[in-house]
mmCIF file of the N, C-alpha and C atoms, coordinates in Angstrom:
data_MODEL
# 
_entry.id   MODEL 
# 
loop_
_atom_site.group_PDB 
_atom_site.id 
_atom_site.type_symbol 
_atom_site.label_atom_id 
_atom_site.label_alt_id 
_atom_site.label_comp_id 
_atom_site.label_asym_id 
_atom_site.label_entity_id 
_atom_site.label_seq_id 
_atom_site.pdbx_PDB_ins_code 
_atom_site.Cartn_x 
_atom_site.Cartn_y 
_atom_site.Cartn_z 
_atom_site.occupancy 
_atom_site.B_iso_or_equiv 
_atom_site.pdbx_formal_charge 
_atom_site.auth_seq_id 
_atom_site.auth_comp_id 
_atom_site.auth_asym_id 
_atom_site.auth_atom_id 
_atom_site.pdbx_PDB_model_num 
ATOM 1   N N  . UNK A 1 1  ? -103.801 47.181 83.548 1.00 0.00 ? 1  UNK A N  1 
ATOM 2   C CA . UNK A 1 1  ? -103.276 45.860 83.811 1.00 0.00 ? 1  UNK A CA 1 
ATOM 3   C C  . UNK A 1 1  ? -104.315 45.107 84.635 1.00 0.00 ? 1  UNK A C  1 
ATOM 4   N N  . UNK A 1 2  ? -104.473 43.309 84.076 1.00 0.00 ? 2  UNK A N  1 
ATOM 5   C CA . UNK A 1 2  ? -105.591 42.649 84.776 1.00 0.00 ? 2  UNK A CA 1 
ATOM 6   C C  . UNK A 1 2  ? -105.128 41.431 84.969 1.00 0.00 ? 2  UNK A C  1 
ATOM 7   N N  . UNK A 1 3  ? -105.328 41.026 85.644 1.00 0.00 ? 3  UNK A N  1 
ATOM 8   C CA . UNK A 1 3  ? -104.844 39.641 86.076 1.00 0.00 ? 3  UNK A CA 1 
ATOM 9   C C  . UNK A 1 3  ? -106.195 38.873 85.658 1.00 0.00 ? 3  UNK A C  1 
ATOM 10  N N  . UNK A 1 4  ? -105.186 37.843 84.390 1.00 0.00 ? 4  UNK A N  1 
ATOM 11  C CA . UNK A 1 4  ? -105.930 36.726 84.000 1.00 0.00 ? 4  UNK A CA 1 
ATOM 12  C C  . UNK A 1 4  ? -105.568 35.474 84.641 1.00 0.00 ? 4  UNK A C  1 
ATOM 13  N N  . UNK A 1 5  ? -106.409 34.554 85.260 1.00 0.00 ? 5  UNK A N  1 
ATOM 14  C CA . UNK A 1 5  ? -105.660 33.140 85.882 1.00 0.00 ? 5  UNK A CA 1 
ATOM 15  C C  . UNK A 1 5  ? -104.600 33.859 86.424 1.00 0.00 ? 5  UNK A C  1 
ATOM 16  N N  . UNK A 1 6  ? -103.420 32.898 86.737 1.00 0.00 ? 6  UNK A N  1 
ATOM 17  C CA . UNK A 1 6  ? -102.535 33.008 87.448 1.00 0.00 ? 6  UNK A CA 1 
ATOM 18  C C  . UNK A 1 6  ? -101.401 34.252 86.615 1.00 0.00 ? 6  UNK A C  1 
ATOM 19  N N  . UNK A 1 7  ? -102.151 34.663 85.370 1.00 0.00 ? 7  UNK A N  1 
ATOM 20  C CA . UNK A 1 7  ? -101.002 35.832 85.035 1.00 0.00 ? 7  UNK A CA 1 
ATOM 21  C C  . UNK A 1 7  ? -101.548 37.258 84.921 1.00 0.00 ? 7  UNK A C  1 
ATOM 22  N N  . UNK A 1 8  ? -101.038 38.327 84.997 1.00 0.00 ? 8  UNK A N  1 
ATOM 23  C CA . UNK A 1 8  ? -101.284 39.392 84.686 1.00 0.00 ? 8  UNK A CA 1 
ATOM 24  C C  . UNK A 1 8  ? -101.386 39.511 83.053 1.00 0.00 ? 8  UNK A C  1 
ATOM 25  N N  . UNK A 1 9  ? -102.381 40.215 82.323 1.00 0.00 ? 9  UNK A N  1 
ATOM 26  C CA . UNK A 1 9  ? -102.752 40.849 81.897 1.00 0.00 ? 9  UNK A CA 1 
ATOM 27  C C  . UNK A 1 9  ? -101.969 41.983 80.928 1.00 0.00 ? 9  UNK A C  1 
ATOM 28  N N  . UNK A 1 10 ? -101.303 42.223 80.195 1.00 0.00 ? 10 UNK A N  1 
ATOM 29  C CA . UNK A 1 10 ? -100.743 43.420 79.937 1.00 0.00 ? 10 UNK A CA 1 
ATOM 30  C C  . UNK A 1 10 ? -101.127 44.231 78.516 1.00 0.00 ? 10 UNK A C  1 
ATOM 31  N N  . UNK A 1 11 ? -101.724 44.968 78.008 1.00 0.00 ? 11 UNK A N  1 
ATOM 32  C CA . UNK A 1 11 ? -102.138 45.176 76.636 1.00 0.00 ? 11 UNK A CA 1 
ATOM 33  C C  . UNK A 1 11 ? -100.318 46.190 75.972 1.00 0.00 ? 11 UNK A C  1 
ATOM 34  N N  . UNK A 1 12 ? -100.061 45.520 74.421 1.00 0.00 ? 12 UNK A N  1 
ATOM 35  C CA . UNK A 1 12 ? -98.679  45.757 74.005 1.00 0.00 ? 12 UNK A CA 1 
ATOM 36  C C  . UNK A 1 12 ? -98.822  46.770 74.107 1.00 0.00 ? 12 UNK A C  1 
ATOM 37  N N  . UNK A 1 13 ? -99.911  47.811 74.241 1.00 0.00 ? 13 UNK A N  1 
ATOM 38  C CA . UNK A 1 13 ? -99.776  49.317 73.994 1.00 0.00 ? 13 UNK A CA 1 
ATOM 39  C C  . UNK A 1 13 ? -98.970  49.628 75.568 1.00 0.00 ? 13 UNK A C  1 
ATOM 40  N N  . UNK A 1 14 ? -99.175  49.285 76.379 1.00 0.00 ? 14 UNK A N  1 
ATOM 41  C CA . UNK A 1 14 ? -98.292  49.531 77.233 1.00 0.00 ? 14 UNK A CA 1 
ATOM 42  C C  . UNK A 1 14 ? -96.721  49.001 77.755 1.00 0.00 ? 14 UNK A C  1 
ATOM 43  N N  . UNK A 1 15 ? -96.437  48.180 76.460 1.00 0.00 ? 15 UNK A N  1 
ATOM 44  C CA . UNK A 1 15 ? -94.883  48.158 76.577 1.00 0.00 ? 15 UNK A CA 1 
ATOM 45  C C  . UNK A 1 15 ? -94.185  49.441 76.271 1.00 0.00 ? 15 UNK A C  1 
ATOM 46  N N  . UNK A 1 16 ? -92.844  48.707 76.802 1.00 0.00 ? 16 UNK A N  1 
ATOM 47  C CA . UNK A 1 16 ? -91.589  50.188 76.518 1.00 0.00 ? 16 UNK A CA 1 
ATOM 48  C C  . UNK A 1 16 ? -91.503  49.817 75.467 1.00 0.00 ? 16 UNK A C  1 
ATOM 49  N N  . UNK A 1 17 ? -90.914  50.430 74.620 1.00 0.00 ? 17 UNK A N  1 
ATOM 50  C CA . UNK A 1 17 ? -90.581  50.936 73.042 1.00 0.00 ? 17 UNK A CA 1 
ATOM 51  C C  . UNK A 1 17 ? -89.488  49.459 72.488 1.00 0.00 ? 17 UNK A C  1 
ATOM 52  N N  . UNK A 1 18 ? -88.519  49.318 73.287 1.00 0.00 ? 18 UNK A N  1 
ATOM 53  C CA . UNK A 1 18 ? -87.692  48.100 73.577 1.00 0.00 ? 18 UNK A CA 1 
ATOM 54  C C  . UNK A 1 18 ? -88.586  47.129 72.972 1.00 0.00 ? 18 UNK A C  1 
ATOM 55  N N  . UNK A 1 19 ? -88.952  46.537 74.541 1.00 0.00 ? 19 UNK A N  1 
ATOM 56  C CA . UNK A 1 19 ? -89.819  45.412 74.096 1.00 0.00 ? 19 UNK A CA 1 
ATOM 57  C C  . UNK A 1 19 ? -90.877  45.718 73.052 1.00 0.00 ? 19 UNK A C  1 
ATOM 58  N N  . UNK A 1 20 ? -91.826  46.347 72.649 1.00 0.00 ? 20 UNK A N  1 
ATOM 59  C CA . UNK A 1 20 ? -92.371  46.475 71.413 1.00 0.00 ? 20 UNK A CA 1 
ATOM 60  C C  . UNK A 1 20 ? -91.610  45.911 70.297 1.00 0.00 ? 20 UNK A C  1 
ATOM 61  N N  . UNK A 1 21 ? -90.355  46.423 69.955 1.00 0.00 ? 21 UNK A N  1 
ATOM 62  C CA . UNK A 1 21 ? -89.542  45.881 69.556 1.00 0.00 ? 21 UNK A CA 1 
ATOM 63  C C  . UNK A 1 21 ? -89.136  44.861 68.778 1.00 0.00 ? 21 UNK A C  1 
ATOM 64  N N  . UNK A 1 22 ? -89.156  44.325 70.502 1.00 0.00 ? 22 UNK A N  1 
ATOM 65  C CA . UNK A 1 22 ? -88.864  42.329 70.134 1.00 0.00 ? 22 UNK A CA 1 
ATOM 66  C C  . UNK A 1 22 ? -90.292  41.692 69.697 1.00 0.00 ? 22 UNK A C  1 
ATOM 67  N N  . UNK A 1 23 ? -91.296  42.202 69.886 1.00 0.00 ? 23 UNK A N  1 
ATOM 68  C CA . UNK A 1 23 ? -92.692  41.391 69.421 1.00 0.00 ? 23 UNK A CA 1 
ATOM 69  C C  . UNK A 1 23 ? -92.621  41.851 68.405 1.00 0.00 ? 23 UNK A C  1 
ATOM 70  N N  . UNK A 1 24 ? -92.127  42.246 67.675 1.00 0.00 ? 24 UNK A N  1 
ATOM 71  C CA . UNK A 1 24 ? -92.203  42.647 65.533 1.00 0.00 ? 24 UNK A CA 1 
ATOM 72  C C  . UNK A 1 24 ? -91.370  41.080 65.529 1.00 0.00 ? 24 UNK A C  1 
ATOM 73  N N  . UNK A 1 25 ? -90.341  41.085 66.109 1.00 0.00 ? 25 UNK A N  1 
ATOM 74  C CA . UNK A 1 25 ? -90.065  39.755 65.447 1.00 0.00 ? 25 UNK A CA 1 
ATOM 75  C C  . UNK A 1 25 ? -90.460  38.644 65.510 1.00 0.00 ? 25 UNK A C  1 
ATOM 76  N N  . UNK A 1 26 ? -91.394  38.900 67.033 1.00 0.00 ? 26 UNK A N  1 
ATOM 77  C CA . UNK A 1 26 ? -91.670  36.928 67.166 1.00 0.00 ? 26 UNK A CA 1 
ATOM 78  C C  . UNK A 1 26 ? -93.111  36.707 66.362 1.00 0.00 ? 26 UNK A C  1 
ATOM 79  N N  . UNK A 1 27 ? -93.537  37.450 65.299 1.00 0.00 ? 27 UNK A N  1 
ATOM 80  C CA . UNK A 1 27 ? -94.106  37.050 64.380 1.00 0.00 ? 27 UNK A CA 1 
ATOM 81  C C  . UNK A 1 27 ? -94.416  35.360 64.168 1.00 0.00 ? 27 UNK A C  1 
ATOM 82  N N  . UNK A 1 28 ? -93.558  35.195 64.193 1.00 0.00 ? 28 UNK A N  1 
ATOM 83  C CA . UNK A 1 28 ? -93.029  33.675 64.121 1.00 0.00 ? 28 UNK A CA 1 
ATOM 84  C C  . UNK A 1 28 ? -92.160  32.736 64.932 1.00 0.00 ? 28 UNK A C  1 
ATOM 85  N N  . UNK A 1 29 ? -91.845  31.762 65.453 1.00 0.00 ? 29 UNK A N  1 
ATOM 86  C CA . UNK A 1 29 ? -91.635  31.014 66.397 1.00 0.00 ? 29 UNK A CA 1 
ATOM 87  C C  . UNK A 1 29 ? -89.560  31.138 65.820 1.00 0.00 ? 29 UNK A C  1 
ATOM 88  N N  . UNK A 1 30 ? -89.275  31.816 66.908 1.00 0.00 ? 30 UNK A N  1 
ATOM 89  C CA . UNK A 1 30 ? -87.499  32.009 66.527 1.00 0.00 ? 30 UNK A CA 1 
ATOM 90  C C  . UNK A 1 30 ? -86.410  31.105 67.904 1.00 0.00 ? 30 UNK A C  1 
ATOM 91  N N  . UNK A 1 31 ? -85.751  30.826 67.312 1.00 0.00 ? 31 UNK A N  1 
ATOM 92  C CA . UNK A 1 31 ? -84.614  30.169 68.400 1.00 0.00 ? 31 UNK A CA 1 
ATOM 93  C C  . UNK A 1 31 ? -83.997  31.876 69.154 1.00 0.00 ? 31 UNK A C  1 
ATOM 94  N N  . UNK A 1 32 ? -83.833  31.714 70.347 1.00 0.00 ? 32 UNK A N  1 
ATOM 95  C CA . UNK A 1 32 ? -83.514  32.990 71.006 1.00 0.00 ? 32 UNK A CA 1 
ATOM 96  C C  . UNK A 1 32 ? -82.120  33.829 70.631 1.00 0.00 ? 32 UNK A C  1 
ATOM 97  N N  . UNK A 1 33 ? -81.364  32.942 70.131 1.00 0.00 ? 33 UNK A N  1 
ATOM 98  C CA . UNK A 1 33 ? -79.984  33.957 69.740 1.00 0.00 ? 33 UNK A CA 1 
ATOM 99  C C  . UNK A 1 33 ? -80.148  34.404 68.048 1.00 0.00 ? 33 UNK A C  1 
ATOM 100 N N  . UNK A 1 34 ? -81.501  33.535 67.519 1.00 0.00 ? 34 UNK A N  1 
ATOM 101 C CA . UNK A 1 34 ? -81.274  33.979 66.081 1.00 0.00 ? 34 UNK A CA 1 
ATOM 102 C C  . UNK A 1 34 ? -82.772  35.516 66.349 1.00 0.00 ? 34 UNK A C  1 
ATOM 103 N N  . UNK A 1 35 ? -83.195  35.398 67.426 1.00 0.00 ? 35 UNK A N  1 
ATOM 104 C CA . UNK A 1 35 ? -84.227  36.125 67.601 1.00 0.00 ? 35 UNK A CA 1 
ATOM 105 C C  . UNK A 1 35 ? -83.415  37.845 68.165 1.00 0.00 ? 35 UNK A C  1 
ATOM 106 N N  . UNK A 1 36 ? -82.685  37.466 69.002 1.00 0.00 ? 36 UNK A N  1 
ATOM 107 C CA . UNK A 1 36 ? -81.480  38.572 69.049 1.00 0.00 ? 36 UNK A CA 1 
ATOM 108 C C  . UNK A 1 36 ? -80.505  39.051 68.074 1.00 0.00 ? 36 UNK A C  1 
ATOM 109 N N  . UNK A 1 37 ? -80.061  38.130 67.403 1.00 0.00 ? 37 UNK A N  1 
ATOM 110 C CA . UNK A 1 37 ? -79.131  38.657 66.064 1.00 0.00 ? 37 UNK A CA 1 
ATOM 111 C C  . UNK A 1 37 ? -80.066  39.545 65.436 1.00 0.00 ? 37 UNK A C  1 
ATOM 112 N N  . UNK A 1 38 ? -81.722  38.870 64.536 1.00 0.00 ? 38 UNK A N  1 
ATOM 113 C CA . UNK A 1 38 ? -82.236  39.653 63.851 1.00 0.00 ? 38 UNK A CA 1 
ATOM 114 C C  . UNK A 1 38 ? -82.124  41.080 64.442 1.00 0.00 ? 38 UNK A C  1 
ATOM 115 N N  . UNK A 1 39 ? -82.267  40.973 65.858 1.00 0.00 ? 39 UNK A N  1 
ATOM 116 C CA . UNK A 1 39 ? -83.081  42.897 66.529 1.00 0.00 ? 39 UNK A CA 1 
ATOM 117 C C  . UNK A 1 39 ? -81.603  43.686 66.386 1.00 0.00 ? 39 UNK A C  1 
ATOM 118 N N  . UNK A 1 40 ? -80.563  43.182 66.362 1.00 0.00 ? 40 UNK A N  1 
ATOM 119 C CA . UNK A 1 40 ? -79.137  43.722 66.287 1.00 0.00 ? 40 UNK A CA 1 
ATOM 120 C C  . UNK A 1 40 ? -78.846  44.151 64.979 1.00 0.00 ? 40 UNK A C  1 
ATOM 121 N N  . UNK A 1 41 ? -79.317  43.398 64.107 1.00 0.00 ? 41 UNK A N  1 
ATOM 122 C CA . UNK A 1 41 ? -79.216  44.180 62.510 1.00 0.00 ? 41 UNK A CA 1 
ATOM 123 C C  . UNK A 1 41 ? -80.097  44.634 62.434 1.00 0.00 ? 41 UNK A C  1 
ATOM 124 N N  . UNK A 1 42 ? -81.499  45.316 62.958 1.00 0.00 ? 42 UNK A N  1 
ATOM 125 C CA . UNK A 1 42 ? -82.250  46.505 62.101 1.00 0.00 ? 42 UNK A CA 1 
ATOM 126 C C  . UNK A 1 42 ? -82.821  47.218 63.006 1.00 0.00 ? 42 UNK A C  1 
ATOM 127 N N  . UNK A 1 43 ? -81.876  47.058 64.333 1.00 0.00 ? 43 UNK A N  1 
ATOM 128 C CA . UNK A 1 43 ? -82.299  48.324 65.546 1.00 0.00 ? 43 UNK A CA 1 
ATOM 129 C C  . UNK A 1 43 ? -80.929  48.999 65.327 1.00 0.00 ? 43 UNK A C  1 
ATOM 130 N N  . UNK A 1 44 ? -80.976  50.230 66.083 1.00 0.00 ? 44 UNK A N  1 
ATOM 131 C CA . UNK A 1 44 ? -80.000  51.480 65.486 1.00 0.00 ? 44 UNK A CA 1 
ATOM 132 C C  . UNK A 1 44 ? -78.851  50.929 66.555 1.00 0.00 ? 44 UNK A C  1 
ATOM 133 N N  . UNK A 1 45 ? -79.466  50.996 67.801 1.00 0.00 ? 45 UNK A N  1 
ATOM 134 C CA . UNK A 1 45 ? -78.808  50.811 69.234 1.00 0.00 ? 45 UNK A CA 1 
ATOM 135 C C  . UNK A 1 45 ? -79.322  49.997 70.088 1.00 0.00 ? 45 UNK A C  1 
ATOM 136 N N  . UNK A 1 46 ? -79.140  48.887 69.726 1.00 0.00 ? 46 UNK A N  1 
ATOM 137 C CA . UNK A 1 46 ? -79.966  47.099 70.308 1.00 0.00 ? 46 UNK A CA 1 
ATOM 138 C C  . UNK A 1 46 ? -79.215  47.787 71.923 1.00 0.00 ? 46 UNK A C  1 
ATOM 139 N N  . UNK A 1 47 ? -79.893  46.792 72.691 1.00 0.00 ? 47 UNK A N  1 
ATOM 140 C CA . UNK A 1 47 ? -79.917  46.704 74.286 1.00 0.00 ? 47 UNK A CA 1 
ATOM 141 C C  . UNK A 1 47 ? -78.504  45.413 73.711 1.00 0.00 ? 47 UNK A C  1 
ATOM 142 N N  . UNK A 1 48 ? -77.908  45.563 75.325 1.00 0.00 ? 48 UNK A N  1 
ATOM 143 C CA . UNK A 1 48 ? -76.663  44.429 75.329 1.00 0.00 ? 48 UNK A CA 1 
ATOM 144 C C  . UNK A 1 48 ? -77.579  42.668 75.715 1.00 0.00 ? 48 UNK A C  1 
ATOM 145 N N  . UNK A 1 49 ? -76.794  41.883 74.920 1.00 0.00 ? 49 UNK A N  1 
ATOM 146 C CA . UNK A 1 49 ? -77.461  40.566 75.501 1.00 0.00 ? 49 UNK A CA 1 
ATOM 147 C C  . UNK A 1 49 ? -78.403  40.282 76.754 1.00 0.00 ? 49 UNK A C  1 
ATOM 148 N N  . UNK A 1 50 ? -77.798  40.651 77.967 1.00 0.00 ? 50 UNK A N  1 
ATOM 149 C CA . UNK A 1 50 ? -78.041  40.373 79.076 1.00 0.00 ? 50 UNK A CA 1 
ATOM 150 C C  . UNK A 1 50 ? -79.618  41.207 79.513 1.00 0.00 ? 50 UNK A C  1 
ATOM 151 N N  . UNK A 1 51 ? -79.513  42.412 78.730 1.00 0.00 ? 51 UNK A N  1 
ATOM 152 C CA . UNK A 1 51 ? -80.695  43.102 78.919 1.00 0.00 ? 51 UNK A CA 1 
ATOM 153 C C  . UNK A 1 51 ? -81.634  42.334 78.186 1.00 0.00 ? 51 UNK A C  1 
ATOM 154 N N  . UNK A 1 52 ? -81.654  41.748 76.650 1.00 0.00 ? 52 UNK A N  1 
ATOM 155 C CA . UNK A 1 52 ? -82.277  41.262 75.681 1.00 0.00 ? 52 UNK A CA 1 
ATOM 156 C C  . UNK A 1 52 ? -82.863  39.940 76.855 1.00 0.00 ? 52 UNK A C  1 
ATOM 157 N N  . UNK A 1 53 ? -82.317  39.015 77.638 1.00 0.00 ? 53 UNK A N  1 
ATOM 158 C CA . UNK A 1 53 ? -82.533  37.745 78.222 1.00 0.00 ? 53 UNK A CA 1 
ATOM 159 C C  . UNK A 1 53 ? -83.804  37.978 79.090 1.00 0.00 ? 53 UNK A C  1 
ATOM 160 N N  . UNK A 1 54 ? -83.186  39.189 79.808 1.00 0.00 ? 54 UNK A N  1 
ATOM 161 C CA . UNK A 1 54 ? -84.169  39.907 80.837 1.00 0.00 ? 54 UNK A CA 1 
ATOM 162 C C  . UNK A 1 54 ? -85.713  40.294 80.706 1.00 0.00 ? 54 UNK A C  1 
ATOM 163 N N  . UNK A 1 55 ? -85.409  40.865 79.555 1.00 0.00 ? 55 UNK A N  1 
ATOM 164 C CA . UNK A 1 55 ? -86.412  41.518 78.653 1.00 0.00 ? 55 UNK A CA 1 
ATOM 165 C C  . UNK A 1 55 ? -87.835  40.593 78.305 1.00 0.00 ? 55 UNK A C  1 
ATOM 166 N N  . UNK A 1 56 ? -87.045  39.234 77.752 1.00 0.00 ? 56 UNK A N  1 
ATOM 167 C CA . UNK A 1 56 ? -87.923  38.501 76.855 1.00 0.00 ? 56 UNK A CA 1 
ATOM 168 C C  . UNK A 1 56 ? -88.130  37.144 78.596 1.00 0.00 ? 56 UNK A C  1 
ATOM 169 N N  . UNK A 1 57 ? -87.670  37.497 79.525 1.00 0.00 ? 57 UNK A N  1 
ATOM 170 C CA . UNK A 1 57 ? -87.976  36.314 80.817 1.00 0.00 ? 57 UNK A CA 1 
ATOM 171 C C  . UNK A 1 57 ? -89.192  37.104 81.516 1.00 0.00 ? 57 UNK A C  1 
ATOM 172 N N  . UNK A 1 58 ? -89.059  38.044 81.674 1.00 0.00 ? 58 UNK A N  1 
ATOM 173 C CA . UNK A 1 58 ? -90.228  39.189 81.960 1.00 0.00 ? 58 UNK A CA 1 
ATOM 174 C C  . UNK A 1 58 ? -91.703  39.666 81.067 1.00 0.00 ? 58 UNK A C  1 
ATOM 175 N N  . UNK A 1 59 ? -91.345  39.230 79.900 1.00 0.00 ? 59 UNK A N  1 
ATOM 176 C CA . UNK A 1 59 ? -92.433  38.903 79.281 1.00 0.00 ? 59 UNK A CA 1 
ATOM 177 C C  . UNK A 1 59 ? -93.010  37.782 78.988 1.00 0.00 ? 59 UNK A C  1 
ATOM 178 N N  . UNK A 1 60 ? -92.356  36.812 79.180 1.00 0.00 ? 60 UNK A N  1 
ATOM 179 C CA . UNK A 1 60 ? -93.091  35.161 79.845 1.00 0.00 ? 60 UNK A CA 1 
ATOM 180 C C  . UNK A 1 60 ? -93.362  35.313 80.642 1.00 0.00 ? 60 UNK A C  1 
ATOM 181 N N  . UNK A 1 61 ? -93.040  36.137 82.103 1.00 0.00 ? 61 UNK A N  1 
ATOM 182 C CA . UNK A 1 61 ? -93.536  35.950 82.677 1.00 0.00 ? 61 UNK A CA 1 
ATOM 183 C C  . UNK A 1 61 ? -95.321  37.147 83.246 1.00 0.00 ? 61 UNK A C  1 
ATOM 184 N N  . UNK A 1 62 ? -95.004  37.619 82.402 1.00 0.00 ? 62 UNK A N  1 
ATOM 185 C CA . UNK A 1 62 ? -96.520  38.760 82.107 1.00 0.00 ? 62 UNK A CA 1 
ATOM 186 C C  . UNK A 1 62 ? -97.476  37.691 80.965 1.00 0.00 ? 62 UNK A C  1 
ATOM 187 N N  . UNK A 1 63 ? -97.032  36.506 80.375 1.00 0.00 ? 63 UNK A N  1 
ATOM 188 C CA . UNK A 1 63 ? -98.360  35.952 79.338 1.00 0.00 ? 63 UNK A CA 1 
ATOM 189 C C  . UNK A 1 63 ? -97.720  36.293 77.727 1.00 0.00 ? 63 UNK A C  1 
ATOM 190 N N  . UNK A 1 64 ? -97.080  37.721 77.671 1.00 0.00 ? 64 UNK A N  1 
ATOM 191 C CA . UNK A 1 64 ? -97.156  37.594 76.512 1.00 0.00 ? 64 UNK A CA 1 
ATOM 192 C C  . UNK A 1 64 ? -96.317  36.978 75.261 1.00 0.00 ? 64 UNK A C  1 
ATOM 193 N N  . UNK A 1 65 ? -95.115  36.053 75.988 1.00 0.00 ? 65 UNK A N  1 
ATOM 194 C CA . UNK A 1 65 ? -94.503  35.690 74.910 1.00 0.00 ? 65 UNK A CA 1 
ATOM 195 C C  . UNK A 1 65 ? -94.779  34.115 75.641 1.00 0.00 ? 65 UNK A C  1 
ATOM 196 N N  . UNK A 1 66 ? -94.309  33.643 74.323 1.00 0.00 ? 66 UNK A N  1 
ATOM 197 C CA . UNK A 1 66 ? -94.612  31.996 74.902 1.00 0.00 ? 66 UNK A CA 1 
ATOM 198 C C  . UNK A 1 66 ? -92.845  31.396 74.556 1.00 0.00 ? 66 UNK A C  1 
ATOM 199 N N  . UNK A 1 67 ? -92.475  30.765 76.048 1.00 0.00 ? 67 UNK A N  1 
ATOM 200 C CA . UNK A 1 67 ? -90.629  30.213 75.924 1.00 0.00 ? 67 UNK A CA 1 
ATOM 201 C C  . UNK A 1 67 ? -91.137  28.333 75.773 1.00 0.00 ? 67 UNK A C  1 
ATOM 202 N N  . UNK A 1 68 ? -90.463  28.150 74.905 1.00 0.00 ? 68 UNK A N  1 
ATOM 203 C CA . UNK A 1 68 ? -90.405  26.209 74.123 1.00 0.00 ? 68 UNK A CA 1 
ATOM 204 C C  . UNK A 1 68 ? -89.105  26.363 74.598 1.00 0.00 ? 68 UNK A C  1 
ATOM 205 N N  . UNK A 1 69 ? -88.532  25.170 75.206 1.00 0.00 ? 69 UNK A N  1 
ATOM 206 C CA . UNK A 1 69 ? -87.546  24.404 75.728 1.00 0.00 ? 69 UNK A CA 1 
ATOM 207 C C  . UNK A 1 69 ? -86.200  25.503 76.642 1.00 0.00 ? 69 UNK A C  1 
ATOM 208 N N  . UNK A 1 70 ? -84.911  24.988 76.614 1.00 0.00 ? 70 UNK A N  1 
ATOM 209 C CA . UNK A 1 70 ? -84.134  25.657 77.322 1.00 0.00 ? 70 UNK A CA 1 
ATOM 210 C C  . UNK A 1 70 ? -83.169  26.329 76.983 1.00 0.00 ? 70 UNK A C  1 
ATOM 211 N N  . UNK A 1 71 ? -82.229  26.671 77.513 1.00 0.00 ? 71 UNK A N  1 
ATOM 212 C CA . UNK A 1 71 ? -81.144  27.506 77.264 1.00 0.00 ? 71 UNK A CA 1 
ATOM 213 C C  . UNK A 1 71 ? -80.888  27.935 75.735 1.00 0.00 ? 71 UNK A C  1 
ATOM 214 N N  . UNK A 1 72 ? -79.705  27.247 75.300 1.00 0.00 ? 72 UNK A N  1 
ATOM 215 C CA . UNK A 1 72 ? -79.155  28.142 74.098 1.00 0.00 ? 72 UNK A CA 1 
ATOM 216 C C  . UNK A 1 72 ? -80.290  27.844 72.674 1.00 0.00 ? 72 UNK A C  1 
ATOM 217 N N  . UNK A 1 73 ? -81.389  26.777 73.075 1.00 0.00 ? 73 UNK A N  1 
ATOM 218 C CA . UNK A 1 73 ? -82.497  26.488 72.424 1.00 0.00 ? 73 UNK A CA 1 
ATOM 219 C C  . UNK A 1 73 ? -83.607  26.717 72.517 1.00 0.00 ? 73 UNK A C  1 
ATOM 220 N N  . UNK A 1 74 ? -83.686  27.896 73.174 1.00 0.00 ? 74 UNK A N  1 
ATOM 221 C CA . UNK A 1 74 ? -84.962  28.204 73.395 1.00 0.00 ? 74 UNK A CA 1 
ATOM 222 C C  . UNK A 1 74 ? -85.049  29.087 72.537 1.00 0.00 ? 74 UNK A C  1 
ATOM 223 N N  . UNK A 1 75 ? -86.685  28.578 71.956 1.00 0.00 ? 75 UNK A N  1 
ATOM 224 C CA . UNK A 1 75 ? -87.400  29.647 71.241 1.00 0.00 ? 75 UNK A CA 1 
ATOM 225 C C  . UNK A 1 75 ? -88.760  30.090 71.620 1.00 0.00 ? 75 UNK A C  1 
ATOM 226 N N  . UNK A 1 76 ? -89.027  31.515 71.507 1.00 0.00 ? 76 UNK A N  1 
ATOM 227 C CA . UNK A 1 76 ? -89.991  32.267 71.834 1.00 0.00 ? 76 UNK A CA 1 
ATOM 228 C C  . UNK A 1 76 ? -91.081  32.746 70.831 1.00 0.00 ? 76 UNK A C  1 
ATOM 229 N N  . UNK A 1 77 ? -92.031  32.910 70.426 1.00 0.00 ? 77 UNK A N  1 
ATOM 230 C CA . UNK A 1 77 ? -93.434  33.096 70.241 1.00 0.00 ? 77 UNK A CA 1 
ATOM 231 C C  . UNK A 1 77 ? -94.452  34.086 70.724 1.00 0.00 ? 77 UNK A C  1 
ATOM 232 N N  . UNK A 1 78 ? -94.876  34.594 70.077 1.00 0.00 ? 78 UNK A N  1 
ATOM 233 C CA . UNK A 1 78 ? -96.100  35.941 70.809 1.00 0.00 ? 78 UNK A CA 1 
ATOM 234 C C  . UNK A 1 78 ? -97.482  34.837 71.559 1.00 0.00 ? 78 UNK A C  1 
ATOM 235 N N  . UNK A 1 79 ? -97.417  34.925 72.570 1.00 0.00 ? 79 UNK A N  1 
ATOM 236 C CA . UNK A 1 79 ? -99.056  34.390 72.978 1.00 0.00 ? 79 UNK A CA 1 
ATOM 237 C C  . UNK A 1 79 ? -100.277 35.071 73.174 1.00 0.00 ? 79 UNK A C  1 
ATOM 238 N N  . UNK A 1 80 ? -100.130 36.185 72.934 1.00 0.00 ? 80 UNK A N  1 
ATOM 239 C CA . UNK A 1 80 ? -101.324 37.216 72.801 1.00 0.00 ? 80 UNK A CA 1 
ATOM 240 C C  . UNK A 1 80 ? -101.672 37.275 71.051 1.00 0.00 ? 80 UNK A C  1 
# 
């Protein structure tokens, strides 16, 4: 781990398995509850919502996902 500018650094090889996860889907730029539905139909045993929120606020805030606008409209993006 390296701190770039004001963010850390993180290479995906060192995510948890989880979050790995959620970066298969943001392939492409998704609204956040349609970005959670997808991981709920083709994970065996998805994390509960609240973990999913957590998950993807913690990786904005490490650099690697990129969050566009707010609440029930926010959509997320890979920035690495």
């Amino acid at each position: 781990m390296k701190q770039t500018s004001s963010r850390w650094f993180i290479p995906l090889t060192n995510l948890t398995s989880t979050k790995k996860r959620f970066t298969i889907f943001l392939k492409r730029k998704l609204a956040s509850g349609l970005l959670y539905n997808e991981y709920c139909t083709l994970v065996k045993s998805p994390v509960v919502d609240r973990a999913y929120r957590k998950y993807m606020e913690r990786m904005v805030e490490l650099g690697l996902v990129k969050a566009v606008g707010k609440g029930r409209w926010r959509e997320f993006e890979l920035s690495v």
